[in-house]
C-alpha positions in Angstrom: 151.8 103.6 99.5 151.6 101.1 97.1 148.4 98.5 95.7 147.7 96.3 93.2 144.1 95.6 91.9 141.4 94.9 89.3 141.2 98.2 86.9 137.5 97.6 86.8 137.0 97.4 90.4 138.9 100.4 91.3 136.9 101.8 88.4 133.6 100.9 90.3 134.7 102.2 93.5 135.7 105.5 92.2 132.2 105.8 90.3 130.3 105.2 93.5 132.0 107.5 96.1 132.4 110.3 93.5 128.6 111.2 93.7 129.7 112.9 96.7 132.0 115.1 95.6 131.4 118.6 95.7 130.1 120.8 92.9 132.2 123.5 94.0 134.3 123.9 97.2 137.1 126.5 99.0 138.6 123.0 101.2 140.8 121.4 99.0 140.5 118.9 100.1 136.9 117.8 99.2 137.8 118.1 95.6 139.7 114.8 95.4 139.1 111.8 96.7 140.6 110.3 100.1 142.3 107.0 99.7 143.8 104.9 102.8 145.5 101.8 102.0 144.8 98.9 104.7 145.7 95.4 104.7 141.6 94.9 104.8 141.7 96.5 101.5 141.4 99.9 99.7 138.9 102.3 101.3 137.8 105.6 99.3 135.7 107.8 100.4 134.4 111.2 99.5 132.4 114.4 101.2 130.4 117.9 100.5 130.3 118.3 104.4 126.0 116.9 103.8 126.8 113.7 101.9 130.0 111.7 102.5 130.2 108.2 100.8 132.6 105.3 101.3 133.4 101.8 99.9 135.6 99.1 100.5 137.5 97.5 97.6 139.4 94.3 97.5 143.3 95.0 97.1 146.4 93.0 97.6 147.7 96.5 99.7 151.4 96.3 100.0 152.8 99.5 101.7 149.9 101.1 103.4 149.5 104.3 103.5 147.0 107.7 102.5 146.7 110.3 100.0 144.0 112.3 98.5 143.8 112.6 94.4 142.3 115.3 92.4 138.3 113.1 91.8 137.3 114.3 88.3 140.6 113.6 86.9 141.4 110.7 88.5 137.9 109.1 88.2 138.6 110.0 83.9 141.9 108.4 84.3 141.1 104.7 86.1 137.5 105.2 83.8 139.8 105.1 80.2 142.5 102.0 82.0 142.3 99.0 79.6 140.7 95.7 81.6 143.8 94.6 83.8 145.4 94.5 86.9 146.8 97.7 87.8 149.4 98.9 90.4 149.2 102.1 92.3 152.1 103.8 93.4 152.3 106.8 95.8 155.4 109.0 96.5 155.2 112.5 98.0 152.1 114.1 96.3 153.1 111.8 93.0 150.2 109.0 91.9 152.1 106.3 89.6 149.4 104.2 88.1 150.3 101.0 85.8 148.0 99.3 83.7 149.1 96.6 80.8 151.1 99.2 78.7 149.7 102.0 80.0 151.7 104.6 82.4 150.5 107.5 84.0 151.2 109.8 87.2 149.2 112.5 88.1 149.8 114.8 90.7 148.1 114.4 94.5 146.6 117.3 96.8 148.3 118.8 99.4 147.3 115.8 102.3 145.7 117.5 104.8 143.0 115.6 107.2 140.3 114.7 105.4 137.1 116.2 107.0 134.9 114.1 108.9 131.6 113.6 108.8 130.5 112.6 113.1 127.6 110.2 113.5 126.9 110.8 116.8 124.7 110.8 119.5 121.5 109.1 120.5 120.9 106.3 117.7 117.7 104.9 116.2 116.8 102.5 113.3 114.8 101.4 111.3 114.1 98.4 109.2 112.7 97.7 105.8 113.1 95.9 102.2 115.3 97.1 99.6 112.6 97.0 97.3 110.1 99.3 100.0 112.6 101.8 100.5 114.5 102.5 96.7 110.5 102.6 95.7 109.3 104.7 98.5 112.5 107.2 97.9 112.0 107.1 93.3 108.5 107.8 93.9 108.7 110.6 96.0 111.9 112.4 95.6 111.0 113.5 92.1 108.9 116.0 93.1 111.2 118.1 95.7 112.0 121.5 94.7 115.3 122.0 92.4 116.2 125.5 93.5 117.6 126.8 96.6 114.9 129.6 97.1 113.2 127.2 100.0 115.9 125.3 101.4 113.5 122.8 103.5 111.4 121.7 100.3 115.0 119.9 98.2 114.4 117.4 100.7 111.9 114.5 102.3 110.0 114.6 105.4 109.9 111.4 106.5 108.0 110.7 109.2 108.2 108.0 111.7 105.9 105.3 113.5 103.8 102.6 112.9 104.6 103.1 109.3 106.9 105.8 107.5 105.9 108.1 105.8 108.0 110.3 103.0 106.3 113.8 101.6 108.0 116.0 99.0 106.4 118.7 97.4 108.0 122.1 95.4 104.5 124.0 95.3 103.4 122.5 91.8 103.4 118.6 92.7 102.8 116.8 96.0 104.4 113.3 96.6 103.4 110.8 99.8 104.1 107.3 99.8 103.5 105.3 103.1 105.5 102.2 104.2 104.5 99.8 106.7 107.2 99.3 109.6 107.2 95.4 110.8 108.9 96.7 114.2 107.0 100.2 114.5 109.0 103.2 116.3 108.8 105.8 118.0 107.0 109.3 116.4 109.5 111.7 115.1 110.1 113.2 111.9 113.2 114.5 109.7 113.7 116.5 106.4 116.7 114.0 104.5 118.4 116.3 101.3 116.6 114.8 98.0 120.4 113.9 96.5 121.4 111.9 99.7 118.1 109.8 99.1 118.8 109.4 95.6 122.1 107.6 96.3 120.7 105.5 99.5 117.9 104.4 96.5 120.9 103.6 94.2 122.7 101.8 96.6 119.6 99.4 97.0 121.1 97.7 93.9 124.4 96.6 95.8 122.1 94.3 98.4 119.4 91.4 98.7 118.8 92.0 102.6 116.7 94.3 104.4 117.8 97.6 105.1 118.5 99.7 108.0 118.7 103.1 108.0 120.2 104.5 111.2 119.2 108.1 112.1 120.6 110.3 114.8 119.2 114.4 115.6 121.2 115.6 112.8 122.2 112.7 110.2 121.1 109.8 109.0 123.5 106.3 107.9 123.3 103.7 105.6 126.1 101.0 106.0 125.9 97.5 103.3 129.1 96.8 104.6 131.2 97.2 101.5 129.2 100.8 101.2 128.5 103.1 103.6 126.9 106.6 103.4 126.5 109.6 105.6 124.1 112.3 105.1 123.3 114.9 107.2 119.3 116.2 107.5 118.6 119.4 107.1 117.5 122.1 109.4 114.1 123.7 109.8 110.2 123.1 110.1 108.9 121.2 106.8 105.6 122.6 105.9 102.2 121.8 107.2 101.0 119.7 104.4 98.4 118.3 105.8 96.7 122.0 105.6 97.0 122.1 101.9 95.4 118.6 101.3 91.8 119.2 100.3 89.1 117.3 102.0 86.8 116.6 99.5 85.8 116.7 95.8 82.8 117.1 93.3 84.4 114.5 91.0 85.9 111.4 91.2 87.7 109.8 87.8 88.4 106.7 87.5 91.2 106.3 84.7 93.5 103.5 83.0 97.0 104.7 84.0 98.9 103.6 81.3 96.3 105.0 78.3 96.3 108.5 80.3 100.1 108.4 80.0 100.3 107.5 76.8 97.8 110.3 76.1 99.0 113.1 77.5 102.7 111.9 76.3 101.2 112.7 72.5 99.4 115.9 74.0 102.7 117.7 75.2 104.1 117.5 71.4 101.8 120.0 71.1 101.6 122.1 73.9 105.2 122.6 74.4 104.8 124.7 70.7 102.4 126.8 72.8 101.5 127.6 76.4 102.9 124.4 77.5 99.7 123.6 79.1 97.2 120.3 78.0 93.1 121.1 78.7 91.6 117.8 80.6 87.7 118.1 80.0 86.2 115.2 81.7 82.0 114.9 80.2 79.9 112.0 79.7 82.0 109.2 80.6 84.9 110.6 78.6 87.8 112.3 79.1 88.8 114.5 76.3 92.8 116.3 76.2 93.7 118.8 73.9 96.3 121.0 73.5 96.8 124.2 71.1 99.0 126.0 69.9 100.5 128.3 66.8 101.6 125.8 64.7 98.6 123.1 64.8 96.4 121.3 67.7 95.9 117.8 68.9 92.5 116.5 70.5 92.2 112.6 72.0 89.4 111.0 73.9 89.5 108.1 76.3 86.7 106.6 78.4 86.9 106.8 81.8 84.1 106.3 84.6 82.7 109.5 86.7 81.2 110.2 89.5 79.9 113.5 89.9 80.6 116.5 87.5 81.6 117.6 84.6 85.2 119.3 85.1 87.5 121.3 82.9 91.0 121.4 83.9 94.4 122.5 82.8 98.0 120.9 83.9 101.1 121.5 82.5 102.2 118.0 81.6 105.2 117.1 83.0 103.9 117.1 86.2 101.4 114.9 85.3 103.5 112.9 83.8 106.3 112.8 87.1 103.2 111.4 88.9 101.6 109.1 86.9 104.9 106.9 86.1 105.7 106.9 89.2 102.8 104.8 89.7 102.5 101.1 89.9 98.6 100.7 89.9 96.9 99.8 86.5 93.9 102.4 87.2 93.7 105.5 89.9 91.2 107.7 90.9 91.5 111.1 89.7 89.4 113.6 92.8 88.5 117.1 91.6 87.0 120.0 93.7 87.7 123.1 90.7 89.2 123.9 87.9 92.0 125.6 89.9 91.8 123.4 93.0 94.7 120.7 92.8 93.9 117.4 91.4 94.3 114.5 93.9 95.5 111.0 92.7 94.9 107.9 95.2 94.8 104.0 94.3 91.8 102.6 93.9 92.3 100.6 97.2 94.2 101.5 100.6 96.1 104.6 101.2 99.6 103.6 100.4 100.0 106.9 98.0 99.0 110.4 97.6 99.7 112.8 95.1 98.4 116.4 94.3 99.1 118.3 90.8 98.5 121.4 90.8 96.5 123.1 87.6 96.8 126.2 85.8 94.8 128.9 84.5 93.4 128.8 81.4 94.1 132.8 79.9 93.5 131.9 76.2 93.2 129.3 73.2 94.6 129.5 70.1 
């Protein structure tokens, strides 16, 4: 196998497909990174078995031919190549790489087939702006669960119909945006891995066109043409959120997004010295945060509008925080029920977001 490209292009290929390369692995062969040489150009592509991503790069190809290369090296290697055209030269399980005055081999896996991810089966899509689905994907996926301890909740129901709907939740914040479909679907619903939506929202940067992601039972596609990736959904029931939502409140706050930010932002200085946890007293048409702790305390007060009563309330910050920037509205409506019920934020107007943080007890003040 031999090719000749751009350093920098190679370098951009590698960079993409290498987000799907496994953390740790006993194949082989998903450690490096599967390159076939075609006269359409240089393909790469790499797999965990639940994400496999691929891209297309323009090459003046030679000898074609396959190989797989160990990914973390060779991704340092083309990563450190000086801007030039370079020449790839494969021979056996030996990579030659030239670039200006710089030579290199490395040595290639044991080629083996490369494993497959299948996207089969009954098909359906469905259509929407770039913009609607990276922002429907960053404003949700933030709030899945990082740990493995409940499988179904590191990924995002999204469910299907006149519009879509994604929920993510890990039992301390609560995440639904809604999307309006201009060719609504069928009803069904699937649970899509928080990481696989995290690269379909990166690769919204590579396009200006509308979107389709294709879903079958088990896995879902996203294909630009010079990108494509595979993920497959994972198994199981997603909760019953709509159980936990509450129906109603004693308080409604109305608040300037950007000043409660900025707020609790100089809060958490403080709390993190402490109990990592800011108070939220909301009285008289203020809202007042502090936040104690051993080595000093911090008290701010905003004005905000209220309807109904007083509250006192605690949050640990940074999940006020994940919600509130990922907010575009200049003012939202805070809804409280209790001090230890979970705080609902909704836009002033329509229903195109819902979040829920949930508070914690307040044991003691220093």
């Amino acid at each position: 196998m031999r090719f000749l490209m751009d350093s920098k292009e190679m370098t951009a290929g590698v960079l993409s497909v290498i987000k799907a390369l496994p953390v740790r692995t006993t194949m082989p062969s998903l450690e490096g990174i599967f390159i076939d040489a075609r006269k359409d150009g240089l393909h790469l592509k790499c797999s965990d078995l639940m994400l496999q991503k691929e891209c297309i790069l323009p090459a003046t190809v030679e000898e074609e031919g396959q190989a797989i290369v160990p990914g973390k090296l060779f991704c340092e290697i083309v990563r450190k190549l000086p801007d030039a055209p370079a020449e790839f030269r494969v021979s056996g399980k030996q990579v030659d790489i030239s670039c200006g005055r710089v030579n290199t081999s490395i040595q290639g896996l044991d080629f083996e087939e490369f494993p497959e991810m299948r996207f089969e089966g009954e098909v359906f899509t469905v259509s929407l702006s770039r913009e609607a689905c990276r922002d429907m994907i960053l404003q949700t996926v933030f709030a899945t669960a990082q740990d493995d301890s409940k499988p179904i909740l590191t990924g995002v129901l999204l469910e299907l119909g006149q519009c879509i709907t994604a929920v993510a939740t890990d039992a301390y914040q609560f995440a639904m945006r809604r999307v309006p479909l201009s060719e609504p679907v069928k009803e069904r619903s699937m649970v899509v891995p928080g990481k696989s939506l995290l690269e379909i929202a990166r690769m919204m940067d590579e396009t200006d066109q509308e979107v389709q992601l294709t879903f079958t039972r088990t896995h879902v596609k996203v294909d630009l043409g010079h990108t494509c990736l595979t993920a497959r959904l994972l198994d199981g029931d997603y909760i019953k959120y709509q159980q936990i939502l509450p129906k109603e409140y004693v308080s409604r706050v109305l608040v300037n997004r950007d000043e409660l930010i900025c707020s609790i932002d100089r809060a958490q200085l403080m709390a993190r010295e402490g109990n990592n946890n800011i108070v939220m007293q909301f009285h008289d048409g203020k809202l007042t945060i502090t936040a104690n702790s051993f080595v000093g305390k911090i008290d701010e007060e905003m004005d905000v509008q209220i309807i109904g009563e007083d509250m006192e309330i605690a949050f640990n910050p940074k999940y006020c925080l994940n919600v509130l920037k990922n907010i575009p509205d200049e003012t939202v409506y805070l809804d409280l029920l209790t001090s230890i019920s979970p705080c609902v934020v909704r836009p002033v107007q329509g229903d195109s977001y819902y979040y829920l943080i949930v508070p914690v007890r307040i044991y003691s003040q220093f």
